[in-house]
C-alpha positions in Angstrom: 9.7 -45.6 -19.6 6.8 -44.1 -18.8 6.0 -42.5 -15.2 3.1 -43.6 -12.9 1.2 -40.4 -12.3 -0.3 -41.9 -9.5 3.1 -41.5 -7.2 5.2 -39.0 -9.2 3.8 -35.5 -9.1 1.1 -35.8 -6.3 3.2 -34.8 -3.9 6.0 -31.8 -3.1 8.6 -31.3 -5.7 12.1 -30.7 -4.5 15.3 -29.7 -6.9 18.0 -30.3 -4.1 18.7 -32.6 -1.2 18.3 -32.4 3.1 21.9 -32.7 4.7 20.1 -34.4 7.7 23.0 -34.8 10.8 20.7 -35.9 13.2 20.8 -39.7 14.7 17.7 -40.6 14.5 14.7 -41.1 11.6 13.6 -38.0 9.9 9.8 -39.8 9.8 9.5 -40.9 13.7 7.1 -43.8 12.7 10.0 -45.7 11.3 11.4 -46.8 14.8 9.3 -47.6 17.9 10.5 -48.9 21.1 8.4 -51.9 21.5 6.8 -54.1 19.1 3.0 -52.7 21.0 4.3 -49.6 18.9 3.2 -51.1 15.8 -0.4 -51.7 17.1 0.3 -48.0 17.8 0.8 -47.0 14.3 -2.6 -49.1 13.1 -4.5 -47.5 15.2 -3.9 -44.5 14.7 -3.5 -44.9 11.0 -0.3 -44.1 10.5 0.7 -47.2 8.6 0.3 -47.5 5.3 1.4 -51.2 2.8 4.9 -51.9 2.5 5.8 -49.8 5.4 8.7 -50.6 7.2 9.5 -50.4 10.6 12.5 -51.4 13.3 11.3 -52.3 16.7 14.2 -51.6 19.2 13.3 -54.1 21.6 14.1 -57.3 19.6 16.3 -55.2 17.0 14.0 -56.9 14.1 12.2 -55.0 11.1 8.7 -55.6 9.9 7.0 -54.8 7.2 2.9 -53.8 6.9 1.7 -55.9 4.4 -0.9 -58.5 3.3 -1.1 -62.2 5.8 -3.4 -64.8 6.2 -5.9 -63.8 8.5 -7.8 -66.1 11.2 -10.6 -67.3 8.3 -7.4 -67.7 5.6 -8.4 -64.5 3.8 -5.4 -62.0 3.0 -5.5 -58.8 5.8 -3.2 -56.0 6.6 -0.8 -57.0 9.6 2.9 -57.0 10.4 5.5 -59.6 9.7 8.7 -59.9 10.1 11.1 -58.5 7.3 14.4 -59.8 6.0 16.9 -63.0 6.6 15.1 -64.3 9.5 11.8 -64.4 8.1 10.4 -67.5 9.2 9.0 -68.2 6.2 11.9 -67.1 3.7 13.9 -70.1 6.5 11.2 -72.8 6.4 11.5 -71.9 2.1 14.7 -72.6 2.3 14.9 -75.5 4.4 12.3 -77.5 2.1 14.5 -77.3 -0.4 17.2 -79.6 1.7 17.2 -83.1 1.6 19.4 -85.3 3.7 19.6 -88.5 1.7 20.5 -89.6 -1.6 17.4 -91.3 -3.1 15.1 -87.9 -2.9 15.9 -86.2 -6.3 15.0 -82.9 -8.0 16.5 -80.3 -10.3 15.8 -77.2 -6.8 16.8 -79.0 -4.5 20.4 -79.1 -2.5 22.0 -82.1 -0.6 22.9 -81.2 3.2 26.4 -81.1 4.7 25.7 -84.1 6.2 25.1 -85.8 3.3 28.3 -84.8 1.7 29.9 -86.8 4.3 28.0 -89.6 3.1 29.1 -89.3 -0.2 32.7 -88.7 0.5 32.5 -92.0 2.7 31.3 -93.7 -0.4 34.0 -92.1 -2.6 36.6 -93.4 -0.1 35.3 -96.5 0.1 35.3 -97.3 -3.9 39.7 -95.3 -3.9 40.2 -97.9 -1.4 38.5 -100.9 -3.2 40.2 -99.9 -6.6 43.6 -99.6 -4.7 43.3 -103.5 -3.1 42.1 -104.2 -6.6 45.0 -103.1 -8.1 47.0 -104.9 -5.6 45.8 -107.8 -6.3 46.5 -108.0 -9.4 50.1 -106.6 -9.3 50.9 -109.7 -7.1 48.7 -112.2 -9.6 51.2 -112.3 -11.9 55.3 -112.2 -11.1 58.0 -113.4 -13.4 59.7 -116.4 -13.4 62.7 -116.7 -16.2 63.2 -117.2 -19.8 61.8 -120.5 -21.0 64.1 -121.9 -23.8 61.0 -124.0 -25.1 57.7 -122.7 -26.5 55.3 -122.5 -23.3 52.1 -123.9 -25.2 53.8 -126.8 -27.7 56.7 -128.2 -25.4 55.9 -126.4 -21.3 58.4 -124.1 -19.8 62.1 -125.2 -19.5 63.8 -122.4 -17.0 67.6 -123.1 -17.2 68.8 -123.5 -13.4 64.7 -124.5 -12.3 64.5 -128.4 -13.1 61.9 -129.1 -10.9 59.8 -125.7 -12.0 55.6 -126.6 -11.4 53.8 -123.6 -13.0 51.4 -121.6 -10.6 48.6 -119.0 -12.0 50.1 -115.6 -12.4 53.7 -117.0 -13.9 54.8 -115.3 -16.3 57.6 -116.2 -18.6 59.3 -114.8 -22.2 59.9 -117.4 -24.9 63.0 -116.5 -27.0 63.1 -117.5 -30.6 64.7 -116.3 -33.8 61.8 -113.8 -34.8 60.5 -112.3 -31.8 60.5 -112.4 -27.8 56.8 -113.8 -26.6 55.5 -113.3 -23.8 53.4 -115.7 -21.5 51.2 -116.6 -18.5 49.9 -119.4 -16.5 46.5 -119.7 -15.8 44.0 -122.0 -15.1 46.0 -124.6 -16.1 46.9 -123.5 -18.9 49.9 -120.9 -20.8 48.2 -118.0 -22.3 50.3 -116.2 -25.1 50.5 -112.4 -24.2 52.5 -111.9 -27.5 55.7 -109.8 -28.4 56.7 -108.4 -25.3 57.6 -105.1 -27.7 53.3 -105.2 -28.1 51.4 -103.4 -25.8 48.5 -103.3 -27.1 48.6 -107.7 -27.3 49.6 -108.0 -24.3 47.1 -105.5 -22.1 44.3 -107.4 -24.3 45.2 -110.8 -23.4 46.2 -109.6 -19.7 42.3 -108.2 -19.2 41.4 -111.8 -20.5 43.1 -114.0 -18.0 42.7 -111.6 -15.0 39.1 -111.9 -16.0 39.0 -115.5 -16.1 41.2 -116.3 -13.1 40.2 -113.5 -10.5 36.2 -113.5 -10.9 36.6 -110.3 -13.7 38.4 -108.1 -11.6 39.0 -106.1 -14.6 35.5 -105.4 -14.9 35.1 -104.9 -11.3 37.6 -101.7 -11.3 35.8 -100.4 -13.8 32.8 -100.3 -12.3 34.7 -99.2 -8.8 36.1 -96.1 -11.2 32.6 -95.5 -12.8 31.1 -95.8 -9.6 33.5 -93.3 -8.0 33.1 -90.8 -11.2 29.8 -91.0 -10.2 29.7 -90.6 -6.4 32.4 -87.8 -7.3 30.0 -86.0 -10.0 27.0 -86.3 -8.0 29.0 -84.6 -4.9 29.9 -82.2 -7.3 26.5 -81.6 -8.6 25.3 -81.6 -4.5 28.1 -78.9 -3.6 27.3 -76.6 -7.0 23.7 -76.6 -6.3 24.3 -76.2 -2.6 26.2 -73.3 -3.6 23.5 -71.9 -6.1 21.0 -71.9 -3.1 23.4 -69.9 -0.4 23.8 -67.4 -3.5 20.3 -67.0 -3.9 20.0 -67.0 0.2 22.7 -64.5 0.0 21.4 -62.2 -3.1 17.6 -62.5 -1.3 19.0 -60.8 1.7 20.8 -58.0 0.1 17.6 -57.4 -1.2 16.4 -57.4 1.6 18.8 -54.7 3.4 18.7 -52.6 -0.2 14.9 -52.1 0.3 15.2 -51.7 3.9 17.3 -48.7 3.4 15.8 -47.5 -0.1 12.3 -47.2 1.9 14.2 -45.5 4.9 16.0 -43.1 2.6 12.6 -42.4 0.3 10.4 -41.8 3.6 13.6 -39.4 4.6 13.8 -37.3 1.4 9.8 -37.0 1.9 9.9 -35.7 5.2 13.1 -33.2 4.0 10.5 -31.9 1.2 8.0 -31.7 3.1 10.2 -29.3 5.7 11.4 -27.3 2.8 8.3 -26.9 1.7 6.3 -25.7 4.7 9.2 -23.6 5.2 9.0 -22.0 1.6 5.5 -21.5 2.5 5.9 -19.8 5.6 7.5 -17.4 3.5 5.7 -16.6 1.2 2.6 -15.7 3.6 5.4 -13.3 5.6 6.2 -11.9 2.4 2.6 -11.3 1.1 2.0 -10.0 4.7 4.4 -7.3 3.9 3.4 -6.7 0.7 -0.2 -6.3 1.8 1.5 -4.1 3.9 3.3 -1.7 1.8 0.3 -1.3 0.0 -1.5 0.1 2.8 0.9 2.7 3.3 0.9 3.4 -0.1 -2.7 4.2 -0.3 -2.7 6.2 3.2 0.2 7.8 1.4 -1.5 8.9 -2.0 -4.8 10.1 0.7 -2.9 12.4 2.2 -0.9 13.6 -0.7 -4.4 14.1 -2.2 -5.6 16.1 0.9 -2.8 17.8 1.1 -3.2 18.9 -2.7 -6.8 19.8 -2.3 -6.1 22.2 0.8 -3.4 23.2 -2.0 -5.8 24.2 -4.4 -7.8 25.5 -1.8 -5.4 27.9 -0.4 -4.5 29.3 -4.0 -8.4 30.3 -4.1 -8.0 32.2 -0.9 -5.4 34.0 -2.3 -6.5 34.6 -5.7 -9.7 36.3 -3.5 -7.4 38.0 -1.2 -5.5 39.6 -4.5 -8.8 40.5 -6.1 -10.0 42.2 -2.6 -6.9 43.9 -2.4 -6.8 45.2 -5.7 -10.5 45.9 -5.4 -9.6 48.1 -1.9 -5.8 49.6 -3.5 -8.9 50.7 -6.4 -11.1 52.6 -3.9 -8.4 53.5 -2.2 -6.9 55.4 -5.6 -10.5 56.7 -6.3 -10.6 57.9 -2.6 -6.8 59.7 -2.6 -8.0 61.2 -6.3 -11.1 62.9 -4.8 -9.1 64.0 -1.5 -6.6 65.2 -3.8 -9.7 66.9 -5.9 -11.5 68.2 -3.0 -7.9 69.8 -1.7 -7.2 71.6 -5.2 -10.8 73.0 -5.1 -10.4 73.9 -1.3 -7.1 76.2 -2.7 -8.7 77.6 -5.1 -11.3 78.5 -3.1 -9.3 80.2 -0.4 
């Protein structure tokens, strides 16, 4: 990925880390007393976009960034960072609704609406249950007839003066098979072999829906109906769920760039101590180099001086040899004509 020259490399490099102890912001603009502080920081332009900063007097952070000014255009000003943010709450209270006619894929169903729901879901349990009682005490046995229900009525051995009500049910016992029957309406239904399940639930939904106003189809629309209610609770709770995650994830955020800005406007100030400090330095060191090489060149003067008086004194005593070679000469001359003038004298006397 390429880098943006514009941040990277325009400021100090740094190979290592600070191991900052103190309790308190290395950059002292990140934490002002009051929120007046952050008027502070404008006007003396020490705020720059996307700046962060906690005021200690309401314990909030705000961020320097772009809001709608007085004429609606889009100026620098502070507003209040993270959870709280009145507009990150009113976001996410638009996307409640509180009844269930309002629909939309964003949107999540209030708590109070799940008690609505769950009220309905009750109601239909309950409705299927008194359903299903009713039919359960519809239909109640009576005894083996020993004549065909349909052809000849019901003859119950022990019950001569038997009337059929709706909801009897009796079992016709012939050679072939054991058939089973109901009264209704005036009238025996066959439910067939007793041994036939499948028959007899057919004819069964038949009659009950004939003599009880289709209360078959009646608990199956209760049980669709509850499916329903249950499956759009369901759908309510998961998307309810979906938007406290997203709640949840968009504060996290929220802290993470808190403290990433806090830690990046740290390590800036650390570098920017190290380097100052690596700079101070360097000027002591050139200092002493500079220095050094002052001495030096006194040093190399005098050694030069020193080496010309040198030279100078070898002269004066290369002149002082010559003079006294040139006097221990005259002096020779002189002690050969003494010595000359003696001999004559002798010879003389």
């Amino acid at each position: 990925m390429a880098i943006d020259k514009t941040y990277v490399g325009s400021g100090i490099t740094l190979i290592s880390g600070f191991d900052y102890a103190a309790q308190a912001p290395l950059d002292s603009r990140l934490v002002v007393p009051t929120y007046e502080g952050l008027a502070a920081l404008v006007n003396g332009t020490a705020a720059y976009e996307g700046m962060l900063v906690y005021v200690e007097a309401d314990c909030k952070t705000y961020q320097y960034t772009k809001i709608e000014g007085v004429d609606g255009e889009l100026v620098n000003g502070w507003k209040e960072f993270g959870f709280n943010n009145a507009d990150f709450i009113e976001g996410f209270e638009s996307n409640l609704v509180n009844d269930l006619t309002t629909g939309g894929t964003d949107k999540a169903l209030t708590a109070e609406q799940g008690v609505v729901l769950k009220g309905l879901v009750d109601g239909h349990e309950t409705r299927i249950t008194t359903l299903e009682n009713n039919i359960t005490g519809a239909m109640h046995f009576v005894g083996i007839s020993t004549t065909d229900p349909i052809e000849d009525g019901v003859t119950i051995t022990g019950k001569d003066d038997y009337v059929p009500a709706n909801g009897d049910v009796v079992i016709y016992v012939n050679d072939n098979s054991d058939i089973e029957y109901v009264y209704a309406n005036g009238d025996w239904v066959e439910l067939g072999d007793v041994n036939d399940e499948a028959r007899r639930l057919e004819a069964l939904e038949g009659i009950i829906g004939d003599a009880n106003g289709g209360l078959v189809k009646d608990i199956a629309d209760a049980v669709t109906a509850s499916g329903n209610a249950v499956n759009v609770a369901n759908g309510a709770n998961t998307t309810a769920g979906n938007a406290l995650t997203i709640a949840n994830e968009a504060k996290e955020a929220a802290i993470t760039a808190q403290n990433s800005a806090t830690a990046s406007a740290s390590a800036a100030a650390q570098d920017a101590a190290k380097a100052a400090n690596a700079k101070t330095a360097a000027e002591e060191a050139q200092a002493k180099a500079e220095t050094a090489q002052s001495a030096a060149e006194g040093a190399q003067a005098a050694a030069e001086a020193a080496q010309s008086k040198a030279e100078s004194a070898k002269d004066d005593a290369e002149s002082a040899k010559q003079s006294a070679e040139l006097s221990a000469g005259t002096a020779s001359n002189a002690a050969t004509a003494a010595e000359g003038s003696a001999t004559n004298a002798a010879a003389s006397a």
